[in-house]
SESE-617433 format. One record per residue: residue number from 1; x, y, z of N, C-alpha, C in turn; residue in three letters. Coordinates in steps of 0.001 Angstrom, whole numbers, plus 524288, in hexadecimal, padded with zeros to 5 digits. Example, Ala and Ser with C-alpha at 12.3 -4.5 7.8 and 13.67 -1.06 7.14 Angstrom:
SESE-617433
> 1,83386,7E9C6,81E78,8300C,7EE6C,81E78,83390,7F31C,81E78,ALA
> 2,83232,7F736,81BA8,83566,7FBDC,81BE4,83264,8001E,81EBE,SER
//
This chain:
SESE-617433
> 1,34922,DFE3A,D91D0,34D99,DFB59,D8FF7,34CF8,DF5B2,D91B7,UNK
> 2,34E4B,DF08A,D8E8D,34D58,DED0E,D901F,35282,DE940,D8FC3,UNK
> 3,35365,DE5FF,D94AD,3571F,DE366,D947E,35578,DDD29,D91D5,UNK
> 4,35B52,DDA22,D9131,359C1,DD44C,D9070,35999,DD09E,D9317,UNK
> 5,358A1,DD0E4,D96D6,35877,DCC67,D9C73,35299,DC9DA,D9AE8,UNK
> 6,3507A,DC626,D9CB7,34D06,DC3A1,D9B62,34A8C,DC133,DA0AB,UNK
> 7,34471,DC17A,DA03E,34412,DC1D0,DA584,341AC,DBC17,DA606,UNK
> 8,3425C,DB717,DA8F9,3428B,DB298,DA658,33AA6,DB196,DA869,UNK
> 9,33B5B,DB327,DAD66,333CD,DB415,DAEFB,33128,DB4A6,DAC39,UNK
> 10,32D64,DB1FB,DA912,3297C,DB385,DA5AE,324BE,DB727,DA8B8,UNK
> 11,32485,DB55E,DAC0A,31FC2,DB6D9,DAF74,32297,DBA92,DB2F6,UNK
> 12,320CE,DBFB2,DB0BA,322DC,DC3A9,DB5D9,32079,DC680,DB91A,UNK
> 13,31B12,DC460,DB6DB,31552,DC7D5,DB997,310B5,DC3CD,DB874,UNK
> 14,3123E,DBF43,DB8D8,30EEE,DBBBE,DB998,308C2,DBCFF,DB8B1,UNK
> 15,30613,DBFEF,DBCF9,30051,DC06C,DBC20,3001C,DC37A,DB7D0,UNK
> 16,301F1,DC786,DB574,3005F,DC9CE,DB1E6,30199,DC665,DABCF,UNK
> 17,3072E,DC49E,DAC2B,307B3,DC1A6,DA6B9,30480,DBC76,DA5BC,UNK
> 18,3031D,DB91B,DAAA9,30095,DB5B1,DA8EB,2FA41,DB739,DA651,UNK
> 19,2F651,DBAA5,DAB82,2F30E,DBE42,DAA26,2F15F,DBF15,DA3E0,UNK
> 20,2F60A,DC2DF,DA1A8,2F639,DC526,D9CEA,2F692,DC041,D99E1,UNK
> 21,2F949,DBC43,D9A24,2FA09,DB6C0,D9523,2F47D,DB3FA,D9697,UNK
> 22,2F1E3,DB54B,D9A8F,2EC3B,DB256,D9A30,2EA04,DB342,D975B,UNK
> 23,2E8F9,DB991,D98DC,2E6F2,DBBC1,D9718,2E5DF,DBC64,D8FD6,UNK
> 24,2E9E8,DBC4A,D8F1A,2EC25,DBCB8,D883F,2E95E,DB652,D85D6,UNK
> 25,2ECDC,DB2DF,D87FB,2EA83,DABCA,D87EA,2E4F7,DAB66,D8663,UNK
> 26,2E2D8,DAF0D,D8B00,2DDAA,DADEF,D8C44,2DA20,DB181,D887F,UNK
> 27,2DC0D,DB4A4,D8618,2D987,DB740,D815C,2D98D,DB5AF,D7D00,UNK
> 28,2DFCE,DB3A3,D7BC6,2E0E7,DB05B,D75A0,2DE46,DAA98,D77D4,UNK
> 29,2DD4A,DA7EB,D7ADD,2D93D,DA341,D7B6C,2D48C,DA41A,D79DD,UNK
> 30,2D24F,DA7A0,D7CF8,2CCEE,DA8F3,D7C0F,2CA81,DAAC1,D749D,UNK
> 31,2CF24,DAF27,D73FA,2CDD5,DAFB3,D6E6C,2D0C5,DABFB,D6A00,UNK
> 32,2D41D,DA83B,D6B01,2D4F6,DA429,D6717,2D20B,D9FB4,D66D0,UNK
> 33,2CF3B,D9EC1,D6B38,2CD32,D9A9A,D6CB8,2C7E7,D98E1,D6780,UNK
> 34,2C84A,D9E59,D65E0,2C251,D9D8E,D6146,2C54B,D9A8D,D5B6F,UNK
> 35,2C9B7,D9B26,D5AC1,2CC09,D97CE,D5794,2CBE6,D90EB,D58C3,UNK
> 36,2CBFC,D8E0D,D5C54,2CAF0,D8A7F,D5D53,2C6E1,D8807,D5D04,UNK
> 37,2C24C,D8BDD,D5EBB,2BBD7,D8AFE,D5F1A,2BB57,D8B50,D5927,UNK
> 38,2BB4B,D8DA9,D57A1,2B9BC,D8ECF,D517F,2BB22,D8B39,D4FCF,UNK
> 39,2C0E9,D89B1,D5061,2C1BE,D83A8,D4D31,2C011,D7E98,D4D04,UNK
> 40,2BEB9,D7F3E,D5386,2BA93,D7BA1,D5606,2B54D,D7A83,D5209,UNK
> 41,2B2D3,D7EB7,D5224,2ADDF,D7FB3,D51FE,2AF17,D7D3D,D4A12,UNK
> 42,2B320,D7EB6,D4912,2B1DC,D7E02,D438F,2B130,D793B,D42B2,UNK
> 43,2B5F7,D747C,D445E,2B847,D6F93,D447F,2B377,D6D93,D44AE,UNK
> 44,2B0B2,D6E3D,D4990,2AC8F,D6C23,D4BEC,2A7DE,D6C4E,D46FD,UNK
> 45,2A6A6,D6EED,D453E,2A261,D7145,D410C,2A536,D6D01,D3AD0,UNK
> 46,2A8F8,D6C9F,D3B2B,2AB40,D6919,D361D,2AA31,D63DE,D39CC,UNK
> 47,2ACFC,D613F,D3D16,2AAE1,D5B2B,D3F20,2A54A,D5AAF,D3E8E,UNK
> 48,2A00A,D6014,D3F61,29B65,D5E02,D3E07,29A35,D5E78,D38D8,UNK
> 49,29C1A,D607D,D3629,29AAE,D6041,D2FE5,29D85,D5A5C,D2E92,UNK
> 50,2A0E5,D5966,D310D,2A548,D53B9,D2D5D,2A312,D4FF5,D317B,UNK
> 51,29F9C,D4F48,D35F2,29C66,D4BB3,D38A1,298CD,D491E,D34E5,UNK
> 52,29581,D4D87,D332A,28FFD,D4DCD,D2E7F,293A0,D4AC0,D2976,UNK
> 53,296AB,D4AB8,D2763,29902,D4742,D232D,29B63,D4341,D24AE,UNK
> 54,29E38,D439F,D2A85,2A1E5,D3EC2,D2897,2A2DA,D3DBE,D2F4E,UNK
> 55,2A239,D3A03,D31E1,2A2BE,D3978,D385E,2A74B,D37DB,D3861,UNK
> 56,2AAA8,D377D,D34A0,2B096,D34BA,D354A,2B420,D3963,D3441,UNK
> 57,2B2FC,D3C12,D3175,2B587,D42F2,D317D,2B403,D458E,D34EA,UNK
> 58,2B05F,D4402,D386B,2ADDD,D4862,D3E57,2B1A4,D46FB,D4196,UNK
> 59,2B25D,D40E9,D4265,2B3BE,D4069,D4663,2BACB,D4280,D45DD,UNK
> 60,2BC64,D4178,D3FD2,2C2B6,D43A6,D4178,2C334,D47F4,D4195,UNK
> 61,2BE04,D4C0B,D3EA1,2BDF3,D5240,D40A5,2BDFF,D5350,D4664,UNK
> 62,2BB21,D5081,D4858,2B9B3,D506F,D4E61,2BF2D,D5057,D5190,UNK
> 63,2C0DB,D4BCF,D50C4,2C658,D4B26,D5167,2C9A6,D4F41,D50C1,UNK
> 64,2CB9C,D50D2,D4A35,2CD9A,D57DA,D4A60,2CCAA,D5B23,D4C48,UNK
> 65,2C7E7,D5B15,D4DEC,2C552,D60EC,D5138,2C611,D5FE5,D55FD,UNK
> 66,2C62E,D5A8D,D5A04,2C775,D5C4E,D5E01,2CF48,D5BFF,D5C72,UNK
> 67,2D328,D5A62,D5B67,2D62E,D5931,D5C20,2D98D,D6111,D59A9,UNK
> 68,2D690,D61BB,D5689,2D57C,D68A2,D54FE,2D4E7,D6C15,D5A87,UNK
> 69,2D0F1,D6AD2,D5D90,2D07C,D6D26,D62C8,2D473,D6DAA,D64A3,UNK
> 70,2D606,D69E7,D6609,2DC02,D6816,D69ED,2DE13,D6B62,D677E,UNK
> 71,2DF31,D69C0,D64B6,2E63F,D6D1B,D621C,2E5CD,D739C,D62B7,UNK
> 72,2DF3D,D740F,D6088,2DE7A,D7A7B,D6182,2DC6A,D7D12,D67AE,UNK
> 73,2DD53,D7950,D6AC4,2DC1F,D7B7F,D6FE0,2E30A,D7978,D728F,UNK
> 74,2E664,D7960,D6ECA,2EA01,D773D,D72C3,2EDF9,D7B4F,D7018,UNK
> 75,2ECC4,D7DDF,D6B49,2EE23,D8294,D69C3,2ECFF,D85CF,D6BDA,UNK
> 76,2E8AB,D86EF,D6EE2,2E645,D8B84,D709B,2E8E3,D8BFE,D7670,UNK
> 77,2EA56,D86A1,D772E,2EAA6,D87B0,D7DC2,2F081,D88F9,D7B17,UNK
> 78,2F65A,D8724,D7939,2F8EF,D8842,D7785,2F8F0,D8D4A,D76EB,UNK
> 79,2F86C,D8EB8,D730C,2F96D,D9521,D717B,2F76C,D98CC,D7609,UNK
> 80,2F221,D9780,D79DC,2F332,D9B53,D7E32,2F726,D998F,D82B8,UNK
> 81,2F986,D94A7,D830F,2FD7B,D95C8,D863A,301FE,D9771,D848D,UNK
> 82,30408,D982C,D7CF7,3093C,D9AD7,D7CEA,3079E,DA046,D7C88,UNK
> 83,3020A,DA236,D7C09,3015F,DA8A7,D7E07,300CF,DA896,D82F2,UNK
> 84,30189,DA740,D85C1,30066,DA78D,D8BA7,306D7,DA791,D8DE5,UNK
> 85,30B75,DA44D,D8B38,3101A,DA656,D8C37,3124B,DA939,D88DB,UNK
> 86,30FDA,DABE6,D8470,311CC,DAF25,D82A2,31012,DB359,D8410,UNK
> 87,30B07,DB576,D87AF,30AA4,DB981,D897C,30B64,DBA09,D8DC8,UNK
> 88,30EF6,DB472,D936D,31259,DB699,D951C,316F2,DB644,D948B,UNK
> 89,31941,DB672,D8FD7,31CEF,DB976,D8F45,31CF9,DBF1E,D8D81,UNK
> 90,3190E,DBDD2,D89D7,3180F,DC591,D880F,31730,DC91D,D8E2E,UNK
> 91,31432,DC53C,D928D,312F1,DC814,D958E,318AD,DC9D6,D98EE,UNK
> 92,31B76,DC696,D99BA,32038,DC708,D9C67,322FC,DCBB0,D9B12,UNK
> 93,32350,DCC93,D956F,3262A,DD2B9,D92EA,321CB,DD6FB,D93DA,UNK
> 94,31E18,DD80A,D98B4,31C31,DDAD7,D99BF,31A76,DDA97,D9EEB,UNK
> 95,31C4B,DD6A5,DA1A8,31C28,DD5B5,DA6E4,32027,DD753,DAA02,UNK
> 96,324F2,DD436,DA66C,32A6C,DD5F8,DA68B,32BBC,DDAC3,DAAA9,UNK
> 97,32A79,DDEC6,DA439,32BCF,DE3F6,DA52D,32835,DE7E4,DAAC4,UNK
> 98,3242D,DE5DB,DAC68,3222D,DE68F,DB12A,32324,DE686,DB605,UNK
> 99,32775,DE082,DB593,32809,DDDE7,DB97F,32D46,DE1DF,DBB36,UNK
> 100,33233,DE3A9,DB5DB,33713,DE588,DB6A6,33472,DE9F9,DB9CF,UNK
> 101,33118,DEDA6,DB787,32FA2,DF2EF,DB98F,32FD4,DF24D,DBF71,UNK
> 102,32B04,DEDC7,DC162,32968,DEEC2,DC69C,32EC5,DEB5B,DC8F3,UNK
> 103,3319D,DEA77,DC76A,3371D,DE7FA,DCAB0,339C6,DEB56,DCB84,UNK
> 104,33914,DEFE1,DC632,33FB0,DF3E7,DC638,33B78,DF9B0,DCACB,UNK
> 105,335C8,DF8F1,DCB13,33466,DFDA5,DCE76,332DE,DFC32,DD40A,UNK
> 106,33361,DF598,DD4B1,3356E,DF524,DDA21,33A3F,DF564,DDCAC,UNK
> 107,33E25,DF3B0,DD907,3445E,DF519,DD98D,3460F,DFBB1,DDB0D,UNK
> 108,34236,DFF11,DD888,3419C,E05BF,DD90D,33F8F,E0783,DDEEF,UNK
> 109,33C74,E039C,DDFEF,3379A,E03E6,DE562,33C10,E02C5,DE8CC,UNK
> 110,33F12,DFE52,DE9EA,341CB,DFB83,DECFE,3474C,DFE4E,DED44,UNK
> 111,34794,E0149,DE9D3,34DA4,E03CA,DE976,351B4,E01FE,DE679,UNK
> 112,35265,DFE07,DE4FC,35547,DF903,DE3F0,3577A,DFB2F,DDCDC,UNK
> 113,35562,DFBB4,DDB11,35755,DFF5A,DD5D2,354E7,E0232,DD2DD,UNK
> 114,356F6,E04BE,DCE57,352C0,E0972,DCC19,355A7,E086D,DC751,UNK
> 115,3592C,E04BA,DC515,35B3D,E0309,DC072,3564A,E050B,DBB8E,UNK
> 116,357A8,E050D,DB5BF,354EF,E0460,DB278,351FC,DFF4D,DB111,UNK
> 117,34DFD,E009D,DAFFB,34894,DFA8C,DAF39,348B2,DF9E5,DAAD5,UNK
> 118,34996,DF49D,DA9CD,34AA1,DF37A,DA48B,34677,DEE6A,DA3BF,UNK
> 119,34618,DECEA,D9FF2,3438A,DE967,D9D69,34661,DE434,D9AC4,UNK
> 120,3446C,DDFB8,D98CD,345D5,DDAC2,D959A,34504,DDCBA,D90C2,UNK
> 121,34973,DDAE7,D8C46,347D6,DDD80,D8691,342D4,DD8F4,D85D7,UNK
> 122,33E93,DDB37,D8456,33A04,DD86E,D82C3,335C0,DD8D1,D84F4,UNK
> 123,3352E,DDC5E,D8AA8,3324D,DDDE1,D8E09,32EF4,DE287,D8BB9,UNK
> 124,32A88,DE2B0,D8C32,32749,DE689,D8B31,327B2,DEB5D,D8F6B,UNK
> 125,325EF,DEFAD,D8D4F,327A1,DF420,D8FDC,32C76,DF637,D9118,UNK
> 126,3300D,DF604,D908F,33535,DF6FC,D8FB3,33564,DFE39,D8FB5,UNK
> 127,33259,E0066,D8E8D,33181,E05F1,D8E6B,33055,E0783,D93FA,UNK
> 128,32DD2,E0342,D96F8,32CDD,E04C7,D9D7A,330B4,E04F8,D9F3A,UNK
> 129,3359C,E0097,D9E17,33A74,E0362,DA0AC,33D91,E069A,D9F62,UNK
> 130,33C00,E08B3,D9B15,33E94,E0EEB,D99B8,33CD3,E1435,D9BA2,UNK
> 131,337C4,E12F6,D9DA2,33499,E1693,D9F36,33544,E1659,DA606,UNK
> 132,335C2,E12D2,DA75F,337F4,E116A,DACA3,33C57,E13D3,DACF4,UNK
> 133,34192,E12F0,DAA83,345AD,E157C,DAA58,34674,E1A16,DA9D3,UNK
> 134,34377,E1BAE,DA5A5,34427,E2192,DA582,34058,E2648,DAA62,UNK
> 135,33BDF,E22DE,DABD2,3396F,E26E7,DB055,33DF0,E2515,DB48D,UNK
> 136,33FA9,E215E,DB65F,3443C,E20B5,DBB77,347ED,E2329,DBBCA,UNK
> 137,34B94,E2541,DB68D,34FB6,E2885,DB57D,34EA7,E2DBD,DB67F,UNK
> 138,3481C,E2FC5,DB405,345F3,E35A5,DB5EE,3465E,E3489,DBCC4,UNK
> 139,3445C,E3127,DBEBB,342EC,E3181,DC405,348E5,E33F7,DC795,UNK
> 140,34C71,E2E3B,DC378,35245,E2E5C,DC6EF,35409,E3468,DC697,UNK
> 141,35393,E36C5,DC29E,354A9,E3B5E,DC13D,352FC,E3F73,DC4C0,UNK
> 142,34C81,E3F3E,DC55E,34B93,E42C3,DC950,34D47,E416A,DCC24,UNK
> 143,34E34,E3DC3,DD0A4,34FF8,E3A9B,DD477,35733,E3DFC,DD45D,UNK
> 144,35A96,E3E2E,DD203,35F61,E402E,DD1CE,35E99,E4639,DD384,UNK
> 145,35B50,E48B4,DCF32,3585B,E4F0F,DCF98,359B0,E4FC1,DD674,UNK
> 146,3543F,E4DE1,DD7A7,352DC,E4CFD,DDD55,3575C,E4CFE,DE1AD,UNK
> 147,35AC8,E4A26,DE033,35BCF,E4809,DE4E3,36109,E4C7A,DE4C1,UNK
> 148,36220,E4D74,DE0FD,36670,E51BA,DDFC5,36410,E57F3,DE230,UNK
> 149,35E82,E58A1,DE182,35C16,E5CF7,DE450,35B28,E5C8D,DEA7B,UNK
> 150,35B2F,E586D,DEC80,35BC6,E579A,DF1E7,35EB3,E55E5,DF43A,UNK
> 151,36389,E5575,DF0CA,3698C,E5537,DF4F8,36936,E5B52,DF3AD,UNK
> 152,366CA,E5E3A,DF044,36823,E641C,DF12C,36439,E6670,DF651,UNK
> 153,3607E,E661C,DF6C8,35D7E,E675C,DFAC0,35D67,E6566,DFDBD,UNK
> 154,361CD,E6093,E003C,363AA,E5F46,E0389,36953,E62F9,E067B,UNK
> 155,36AC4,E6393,E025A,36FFB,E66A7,E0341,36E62,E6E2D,E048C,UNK
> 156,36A37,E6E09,E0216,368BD,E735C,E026E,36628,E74D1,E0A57,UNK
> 157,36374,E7084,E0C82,35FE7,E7076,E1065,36579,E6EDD,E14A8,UNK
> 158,36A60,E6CF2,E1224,36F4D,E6AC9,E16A3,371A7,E71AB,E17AB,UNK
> 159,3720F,E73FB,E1232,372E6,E7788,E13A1,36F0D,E7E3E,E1741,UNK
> 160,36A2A,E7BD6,E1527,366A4,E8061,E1831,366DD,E7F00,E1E22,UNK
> 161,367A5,E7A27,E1FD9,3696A,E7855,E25B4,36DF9,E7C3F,E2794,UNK
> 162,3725B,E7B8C,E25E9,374D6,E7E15,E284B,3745F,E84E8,E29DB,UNK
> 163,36F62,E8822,E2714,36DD8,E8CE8,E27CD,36889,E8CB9,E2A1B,UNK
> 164,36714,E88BA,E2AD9,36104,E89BF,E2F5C,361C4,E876B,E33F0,UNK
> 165,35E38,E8C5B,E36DE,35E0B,E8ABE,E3D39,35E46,E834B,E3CFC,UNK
> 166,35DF0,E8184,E42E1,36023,E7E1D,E43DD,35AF0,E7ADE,E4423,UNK
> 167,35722,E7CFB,E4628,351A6,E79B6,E4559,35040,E78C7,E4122,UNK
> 168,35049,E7B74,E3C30,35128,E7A74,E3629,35271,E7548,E34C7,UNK
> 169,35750,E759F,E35B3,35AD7,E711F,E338E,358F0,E6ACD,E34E6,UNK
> 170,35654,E6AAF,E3890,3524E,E66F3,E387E,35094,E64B3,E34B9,UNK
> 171,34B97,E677C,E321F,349D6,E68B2,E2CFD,34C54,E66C9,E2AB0,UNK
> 172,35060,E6A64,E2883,35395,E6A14,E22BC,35647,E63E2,E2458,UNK
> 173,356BE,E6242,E287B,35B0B,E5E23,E2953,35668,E59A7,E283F,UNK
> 174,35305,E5907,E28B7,34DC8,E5601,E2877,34C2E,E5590,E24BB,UNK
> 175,34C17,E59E6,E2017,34C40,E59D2,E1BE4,35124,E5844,E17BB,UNK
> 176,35571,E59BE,E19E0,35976,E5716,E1816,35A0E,E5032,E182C,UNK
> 177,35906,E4F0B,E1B97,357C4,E4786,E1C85,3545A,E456F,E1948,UNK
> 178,34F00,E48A0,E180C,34B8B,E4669,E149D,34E29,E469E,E0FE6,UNK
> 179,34FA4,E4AC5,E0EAA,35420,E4A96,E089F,357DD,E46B6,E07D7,UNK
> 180,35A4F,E449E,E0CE5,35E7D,E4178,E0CCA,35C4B,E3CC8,E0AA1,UNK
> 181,35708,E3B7A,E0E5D,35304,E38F8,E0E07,3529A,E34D9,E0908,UNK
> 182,34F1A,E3A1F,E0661,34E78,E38AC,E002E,351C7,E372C,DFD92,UNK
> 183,356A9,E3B04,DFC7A,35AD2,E39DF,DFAB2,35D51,E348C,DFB77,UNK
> 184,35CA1,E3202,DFF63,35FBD,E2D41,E019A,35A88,E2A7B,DFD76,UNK
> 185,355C7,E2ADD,DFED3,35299,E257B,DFCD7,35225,E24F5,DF69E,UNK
> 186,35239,E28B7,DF451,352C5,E2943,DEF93,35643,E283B,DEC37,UNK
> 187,35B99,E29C4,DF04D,36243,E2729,DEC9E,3604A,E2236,DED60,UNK
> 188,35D33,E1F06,DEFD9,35EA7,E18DA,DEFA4,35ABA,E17F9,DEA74,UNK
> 189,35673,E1A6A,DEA0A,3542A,E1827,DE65A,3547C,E196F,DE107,UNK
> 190,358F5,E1C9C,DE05A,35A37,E1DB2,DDBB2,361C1,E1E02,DDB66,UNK
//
């Protein structure tokens, strides 16, 4: 389930989102980069054919072709820096949802809450916190089971005390504390 709060941090995992937008940058550079060369290579091949006719058309080809460079290397650097913030932002709706998990299963570790984990509408994976939710509810569930069977076998061992010898009751009373035990650490974390 995903809520609408908006999380204003672009960067929520830093090494990995920048990483991944290099990474991406650094692939669409490498393989666009042959569009430039090629154009290069062509331009260049027309200034020597229009050299051989005419040295006053070379030189303003010359001129177009470098002033052609520029513009197409200032495109290139361009377009990989708006993919480079557009994949961290794509990266963020998958960083995001990482970051909620390991917040809401240190909050579980620490005691502090066991609320439902929810998501930003627009966040990828959104099914992890349904799947989160629904194994926590089985858990809470057994967790109720449980604890309802050992206030009974608590109550069962208060009463076998009062019918065993007196060195017994030791035991059962020793065993009764560890029950209390559990019981006490477990109501807090659920």
């Amino acid at each position: 389930m995903a809520t609408p709060y908006k999380r204003s941090i672009i960067l929520i995992n830093p090494k990995f989102q920048i990483k991944f937008s290099i990474l991406v940058c650094l692939f669409l550079f490498i393989s666009s980069i042959f569009y430039p060369l090629t154009v290069f290579d062509l331009v260049t091949k027309l200034v020597e054919q229009a050299s051989a006719n005419s040295p006053e058309m070379a030189l303003k080809m010359t001129t177009y072709k470098n002033n052609l460079m520029v513009v197409l290397a200032l495109f290139q650097v361009g377009f990989t820096a708006i993919t480079f913030i557009a994949c961290l932002l794509f990266s963020h709706k998958i960083a995001g949802p990482i970051y909620k998990v390991q917040k809401y299963l240190s909050a579980i570790r620490d005691r502090e809450g066991n609320g439902k984990l929810y998501f930003r509408n627009g966040d990828y994976f959104t099914e992890l916190a349904d799947d989160f939710n629904d194994t926590f509810e089985v858990i809470q569930e057994d967790y109720k089971k449980d604890m309802v069977y050992l206030s009974e076998v608590s109550s069962y061992i208060n009463n076998l005390s009062m019918v065993v010898p007196e060195d017994k009751k030791v035991v059962l009373d020793e065993i009764n504390l560890k029950l209390d035990e559990i019981q006490k650490r477990y109501h807090t974390l659920y």
